[in-house]
Backbone as a ProteinNet text record, in pm:
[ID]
protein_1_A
[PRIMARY]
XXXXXXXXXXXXXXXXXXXXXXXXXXXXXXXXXXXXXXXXXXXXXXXXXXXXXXXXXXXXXXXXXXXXXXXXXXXXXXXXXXXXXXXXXXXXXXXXXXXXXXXXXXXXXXXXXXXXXXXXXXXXXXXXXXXXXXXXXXXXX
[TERTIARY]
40.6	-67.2	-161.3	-198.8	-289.5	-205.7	-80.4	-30.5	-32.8	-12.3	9.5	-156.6	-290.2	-409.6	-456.8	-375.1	-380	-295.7	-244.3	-159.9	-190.8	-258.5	-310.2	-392.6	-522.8	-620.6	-585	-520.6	-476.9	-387.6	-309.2	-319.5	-330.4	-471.1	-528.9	-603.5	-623.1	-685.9	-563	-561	-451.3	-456.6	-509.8	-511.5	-407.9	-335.6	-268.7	-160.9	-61.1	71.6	81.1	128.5	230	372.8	379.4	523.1	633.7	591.5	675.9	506.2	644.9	569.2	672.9	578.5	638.1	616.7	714	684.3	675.4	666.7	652.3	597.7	536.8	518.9	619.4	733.4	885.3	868.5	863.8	936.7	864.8	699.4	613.3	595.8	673.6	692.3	790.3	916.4	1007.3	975	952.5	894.6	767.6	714.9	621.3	691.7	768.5	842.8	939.5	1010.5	1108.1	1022.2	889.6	827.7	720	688.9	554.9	402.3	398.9	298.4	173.6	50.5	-50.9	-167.5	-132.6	-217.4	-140.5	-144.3	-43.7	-176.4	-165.1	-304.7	-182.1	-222.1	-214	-292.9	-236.1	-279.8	-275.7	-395.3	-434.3	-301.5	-267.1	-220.4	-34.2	29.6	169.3	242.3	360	440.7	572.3	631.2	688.2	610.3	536.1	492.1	347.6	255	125.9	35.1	-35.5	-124	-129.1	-215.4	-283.1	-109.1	-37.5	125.1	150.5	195.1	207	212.8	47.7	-63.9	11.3	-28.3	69.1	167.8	274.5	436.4	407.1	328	325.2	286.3	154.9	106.1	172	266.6	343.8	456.4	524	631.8	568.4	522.9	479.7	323.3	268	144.3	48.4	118.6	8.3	-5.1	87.1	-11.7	-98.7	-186.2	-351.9	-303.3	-407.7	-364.5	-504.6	-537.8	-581.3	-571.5	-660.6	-602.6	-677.4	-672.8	-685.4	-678.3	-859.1	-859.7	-954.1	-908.3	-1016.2	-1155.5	-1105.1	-1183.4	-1292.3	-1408.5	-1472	-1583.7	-1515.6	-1507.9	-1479.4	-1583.6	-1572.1	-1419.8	-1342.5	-1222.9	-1103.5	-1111.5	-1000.4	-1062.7	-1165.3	-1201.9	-1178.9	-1242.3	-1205.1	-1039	-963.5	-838.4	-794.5	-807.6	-742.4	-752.5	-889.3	-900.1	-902.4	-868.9	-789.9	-653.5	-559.9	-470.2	-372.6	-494.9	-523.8	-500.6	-599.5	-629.8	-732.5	-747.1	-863.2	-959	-954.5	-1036.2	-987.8	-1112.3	-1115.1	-1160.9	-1100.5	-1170.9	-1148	-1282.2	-1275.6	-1213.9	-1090.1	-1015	-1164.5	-1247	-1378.9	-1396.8	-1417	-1478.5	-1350.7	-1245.5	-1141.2	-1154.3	-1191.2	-1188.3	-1298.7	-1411.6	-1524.7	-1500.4	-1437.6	-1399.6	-1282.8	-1182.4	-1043.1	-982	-1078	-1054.7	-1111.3	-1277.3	-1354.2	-1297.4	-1235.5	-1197.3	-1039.1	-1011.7	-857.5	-899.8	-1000.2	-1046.3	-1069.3	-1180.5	-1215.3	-1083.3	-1029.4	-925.7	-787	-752.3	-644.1	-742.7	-874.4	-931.4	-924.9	-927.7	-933	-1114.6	-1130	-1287.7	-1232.4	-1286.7	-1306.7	-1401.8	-1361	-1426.8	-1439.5	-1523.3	-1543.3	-1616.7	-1571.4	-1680.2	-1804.1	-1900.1	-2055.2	-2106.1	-2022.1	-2086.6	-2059.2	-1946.2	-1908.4	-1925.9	-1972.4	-2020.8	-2083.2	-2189	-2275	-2242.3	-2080	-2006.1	-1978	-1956.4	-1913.8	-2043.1	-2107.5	-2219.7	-2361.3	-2362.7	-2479.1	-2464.2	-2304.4	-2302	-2324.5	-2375.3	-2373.8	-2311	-2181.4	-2099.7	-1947.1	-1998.4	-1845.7	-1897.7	-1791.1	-1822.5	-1639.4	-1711.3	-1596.9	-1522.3	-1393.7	-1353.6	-1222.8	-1233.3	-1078.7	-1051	-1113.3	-1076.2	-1063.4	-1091.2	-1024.4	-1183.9	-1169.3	-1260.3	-1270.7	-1335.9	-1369.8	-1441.9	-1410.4	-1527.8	-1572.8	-1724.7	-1734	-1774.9	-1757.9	-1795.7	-1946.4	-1971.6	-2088.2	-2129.5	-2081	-2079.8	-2246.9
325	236.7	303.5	436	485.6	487.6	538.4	555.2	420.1	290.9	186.4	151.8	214	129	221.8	344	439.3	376.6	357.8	291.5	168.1	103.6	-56.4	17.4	72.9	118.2	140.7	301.5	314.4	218.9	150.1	47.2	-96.9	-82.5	-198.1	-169.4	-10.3	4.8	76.5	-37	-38	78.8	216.8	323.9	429.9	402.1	444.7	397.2	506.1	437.9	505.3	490.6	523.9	589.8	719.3	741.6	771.5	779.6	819.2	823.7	788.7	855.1	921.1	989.7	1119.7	1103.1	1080.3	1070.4	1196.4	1344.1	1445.9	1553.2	1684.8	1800.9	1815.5	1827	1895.1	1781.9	1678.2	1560.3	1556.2	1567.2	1557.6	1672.7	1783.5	1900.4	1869.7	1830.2	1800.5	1689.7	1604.4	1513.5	1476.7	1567.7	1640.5	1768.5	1812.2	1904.4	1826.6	1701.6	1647.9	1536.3	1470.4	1369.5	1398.6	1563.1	1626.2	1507.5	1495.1	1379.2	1443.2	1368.4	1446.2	1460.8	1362.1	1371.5	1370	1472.2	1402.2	1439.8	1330	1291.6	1306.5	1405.2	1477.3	1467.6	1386.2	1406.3	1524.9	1604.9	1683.6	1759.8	1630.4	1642.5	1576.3	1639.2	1564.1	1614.8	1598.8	1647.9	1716.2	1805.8	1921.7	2049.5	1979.6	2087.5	2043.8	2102.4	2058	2001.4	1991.6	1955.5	2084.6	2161.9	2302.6	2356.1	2405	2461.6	2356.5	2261.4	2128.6	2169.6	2225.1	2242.6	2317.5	2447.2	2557.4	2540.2	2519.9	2484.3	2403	2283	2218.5	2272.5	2361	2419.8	2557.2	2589.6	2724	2631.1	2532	2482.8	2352.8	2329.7	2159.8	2269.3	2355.5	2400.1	2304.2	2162.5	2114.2	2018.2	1996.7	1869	1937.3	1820.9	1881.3	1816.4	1858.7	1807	1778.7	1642.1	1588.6	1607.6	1655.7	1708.9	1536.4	1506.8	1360.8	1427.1	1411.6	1478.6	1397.3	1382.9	1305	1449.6	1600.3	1719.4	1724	1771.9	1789.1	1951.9	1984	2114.9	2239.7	2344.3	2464.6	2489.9	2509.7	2593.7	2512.3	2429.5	2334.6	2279.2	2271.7	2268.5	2394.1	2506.2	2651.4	2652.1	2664.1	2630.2	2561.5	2439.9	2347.4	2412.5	2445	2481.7	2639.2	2731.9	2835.8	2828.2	2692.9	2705.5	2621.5	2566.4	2523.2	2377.4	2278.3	2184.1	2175.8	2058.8	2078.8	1993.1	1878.2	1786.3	1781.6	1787.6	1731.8	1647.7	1506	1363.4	1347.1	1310.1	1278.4	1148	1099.9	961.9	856.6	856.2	791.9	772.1	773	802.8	762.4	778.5	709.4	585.2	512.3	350.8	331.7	433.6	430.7	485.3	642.4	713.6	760.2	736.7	760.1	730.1	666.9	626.4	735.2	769.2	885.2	997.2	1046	1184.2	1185.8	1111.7	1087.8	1132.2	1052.2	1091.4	1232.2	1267.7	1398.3	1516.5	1509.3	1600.3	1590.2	1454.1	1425	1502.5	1518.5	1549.9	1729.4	1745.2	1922.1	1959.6	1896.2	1876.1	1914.6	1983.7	1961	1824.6	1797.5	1644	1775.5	1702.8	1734.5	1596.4	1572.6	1429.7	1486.3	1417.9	1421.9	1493.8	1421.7	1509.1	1619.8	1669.6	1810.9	1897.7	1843.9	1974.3	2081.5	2051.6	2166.6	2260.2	2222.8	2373	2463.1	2430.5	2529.4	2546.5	2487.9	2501.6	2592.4	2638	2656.2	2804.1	2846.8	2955.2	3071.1	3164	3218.3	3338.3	3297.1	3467.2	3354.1	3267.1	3170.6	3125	3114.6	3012.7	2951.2	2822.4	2754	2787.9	2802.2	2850	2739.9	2671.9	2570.3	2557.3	2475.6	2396.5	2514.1	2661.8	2720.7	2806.1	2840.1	2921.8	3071.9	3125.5	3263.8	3330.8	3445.3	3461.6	3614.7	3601.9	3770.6	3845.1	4016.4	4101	4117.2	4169.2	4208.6	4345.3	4396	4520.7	4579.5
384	345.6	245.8	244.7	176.4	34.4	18.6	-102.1	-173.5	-85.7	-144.2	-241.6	-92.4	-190.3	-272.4	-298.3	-435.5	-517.7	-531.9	-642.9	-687.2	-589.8	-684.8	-748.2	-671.4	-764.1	-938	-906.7	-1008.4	-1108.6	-1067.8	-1122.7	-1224.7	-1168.9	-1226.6	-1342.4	-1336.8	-1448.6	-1578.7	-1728	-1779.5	-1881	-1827	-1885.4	-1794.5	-1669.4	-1579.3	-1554.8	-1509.6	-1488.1	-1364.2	-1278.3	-1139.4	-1196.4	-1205.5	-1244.3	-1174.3	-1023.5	-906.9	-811.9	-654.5	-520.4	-414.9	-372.2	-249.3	-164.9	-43.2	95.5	179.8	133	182.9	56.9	99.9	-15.2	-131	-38.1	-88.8	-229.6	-173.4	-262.5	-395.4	-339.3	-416.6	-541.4	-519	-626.8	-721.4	-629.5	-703.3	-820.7	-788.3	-838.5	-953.4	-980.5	-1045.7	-1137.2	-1130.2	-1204.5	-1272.8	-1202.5	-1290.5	-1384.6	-1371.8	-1456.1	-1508.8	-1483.1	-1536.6	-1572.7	-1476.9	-1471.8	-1507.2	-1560.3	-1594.2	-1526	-1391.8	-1287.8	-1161.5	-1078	-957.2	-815.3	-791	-681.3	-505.8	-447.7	-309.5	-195.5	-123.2	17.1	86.2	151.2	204.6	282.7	404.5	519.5	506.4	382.4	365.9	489.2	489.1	572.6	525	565	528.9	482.9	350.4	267.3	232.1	333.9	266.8	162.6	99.9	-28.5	-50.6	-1.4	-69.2	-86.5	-17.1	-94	-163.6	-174	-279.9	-433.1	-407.3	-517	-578.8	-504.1	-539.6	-637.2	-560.8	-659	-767.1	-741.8	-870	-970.3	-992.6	-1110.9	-1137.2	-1065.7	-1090.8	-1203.9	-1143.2	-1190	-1303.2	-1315.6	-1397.2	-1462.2	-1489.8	-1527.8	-1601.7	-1681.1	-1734.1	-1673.5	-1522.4	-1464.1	-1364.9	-1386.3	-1302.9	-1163.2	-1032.9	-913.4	-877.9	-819.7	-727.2	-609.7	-473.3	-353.9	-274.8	-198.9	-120.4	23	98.2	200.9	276.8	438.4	540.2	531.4	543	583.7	474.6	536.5	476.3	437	510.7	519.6	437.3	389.7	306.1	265.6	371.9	431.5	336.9	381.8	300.8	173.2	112.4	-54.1	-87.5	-36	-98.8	-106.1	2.3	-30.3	-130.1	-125.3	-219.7	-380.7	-410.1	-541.3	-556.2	-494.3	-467	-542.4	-454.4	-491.4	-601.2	-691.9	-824.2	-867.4	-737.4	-781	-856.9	-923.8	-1044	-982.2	-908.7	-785.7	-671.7	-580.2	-447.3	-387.8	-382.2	-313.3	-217.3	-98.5	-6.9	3.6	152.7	136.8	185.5	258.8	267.8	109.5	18.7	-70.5	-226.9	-191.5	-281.8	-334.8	-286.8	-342.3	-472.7	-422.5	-535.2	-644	-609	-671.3	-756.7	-731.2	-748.2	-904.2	-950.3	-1126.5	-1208.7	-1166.4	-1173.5	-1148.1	-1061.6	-1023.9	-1120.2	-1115.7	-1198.5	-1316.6	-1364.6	-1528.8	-1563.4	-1464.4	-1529.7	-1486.4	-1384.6	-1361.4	-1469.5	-1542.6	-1631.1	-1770.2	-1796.2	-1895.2	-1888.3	-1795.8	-1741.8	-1669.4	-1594.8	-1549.3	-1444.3	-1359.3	-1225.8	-1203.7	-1043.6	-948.3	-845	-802.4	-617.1	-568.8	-458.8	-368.7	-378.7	-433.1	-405.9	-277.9	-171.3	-80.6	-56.5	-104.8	-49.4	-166.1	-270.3	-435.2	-346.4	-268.4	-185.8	-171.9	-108.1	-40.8	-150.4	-271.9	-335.1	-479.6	-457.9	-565	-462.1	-349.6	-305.4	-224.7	-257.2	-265.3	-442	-423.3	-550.5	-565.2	-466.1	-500.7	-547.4	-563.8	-616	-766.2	-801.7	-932.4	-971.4	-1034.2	-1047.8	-1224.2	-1235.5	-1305.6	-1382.9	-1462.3	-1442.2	-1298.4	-1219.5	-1090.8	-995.5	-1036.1	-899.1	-916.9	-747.1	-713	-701.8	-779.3	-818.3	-718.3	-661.9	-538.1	-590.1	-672.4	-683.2	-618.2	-624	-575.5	-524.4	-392.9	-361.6	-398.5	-509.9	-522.6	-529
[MASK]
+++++++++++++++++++++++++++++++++++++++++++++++++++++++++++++++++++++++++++++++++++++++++++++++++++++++++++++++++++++++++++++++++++++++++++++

C-alpha cells in the first residue's frame, strides 16, 4: 500500500516517472543498478536487505543515483545511519504525502532533505556537519 500511494504521488506530478518497484532491498539494488534511476526513494524497514544497506549498494554500484531513505523512526540513530550510508534525504512516512515531491526535488537536484522535524538531530549537534547528504562527525581533538 505505501509503495502504491508513493507512486501516485509521484506520479501526478508530470515531471516524474516511476521506472521500476522493489518488493525487497536485494531487488531494490538490483534494480537501481540495472535502470540507474535518478532518484530511488527507500523504505527504512525493506525486507531481506534493509534501506540503510540498500543505500549502501546502491551508491557504491549506480553512484549517480541519489537515495531517498522513507522512515516511520524518528530517531538520531537511524538518520545518522541513513546518511552515513549515503542517502542524500530522510523523510519521515507521517510526513510523505506533504512532502515527497519536495524531498524528491531537492535530493534529484543533489540537496540534501531531512523532515522538518527531525533537521534538529543533526543540525544541533556541532561536532557533525553535513557534507553531500552524509554525515561528517569531527574530532574532539
Amino acid at each position: 500500500m505505501v509503495r502504491q500511494a508513493l507512486r501516485k504521488l509521484l506520479e501526478e506530478c508530470p515531471e516524474w516517472k516511476v521506472i521500476a518497484e522493489a518488493g525487497d532491498g536485494g531487488e531494490a539494488v538490483r534494480l537501481a543498478e540495472q535502470h540507474r534511476p535518478d532518484v530511488a526513494v527507500l523504505d527504512i524497514a525493506m525486507p531481506l536487505l534493509n534501506g540503510i544497506e540498500a543505500t549502501r549498494e546502491i551508491t557504491m554500484r549506480s553512484p549517480n543515483t541519489r537515495v531517498l531513505l522513507l522512515s516511520m523512526h524518528a530517531d538520531e540513530a537511524y538518520v545518522t545511519q541513513g546518511l552515513q550510508a549515503g542517502a542524500t534525504g530522510y523523510l519521515l512516512k507521517e510526513a510523505a504525502d506533504a512532502d515527497l515531491l519536495t524531498a524528491a526535488n531537492e535530493v534529484a537536484h543533489g540537496r540534501s532533505f531531512l523532515s522538518p522535524s527531525i533537521a534538529h538531530l543533526i543540525d544541533d549537534d556541532p561536532h557533525q556537519s553535513r557534507r553531500n547528504g552524509v554525515i561528517a562527525k569531527a574530532s574532539e581533538d
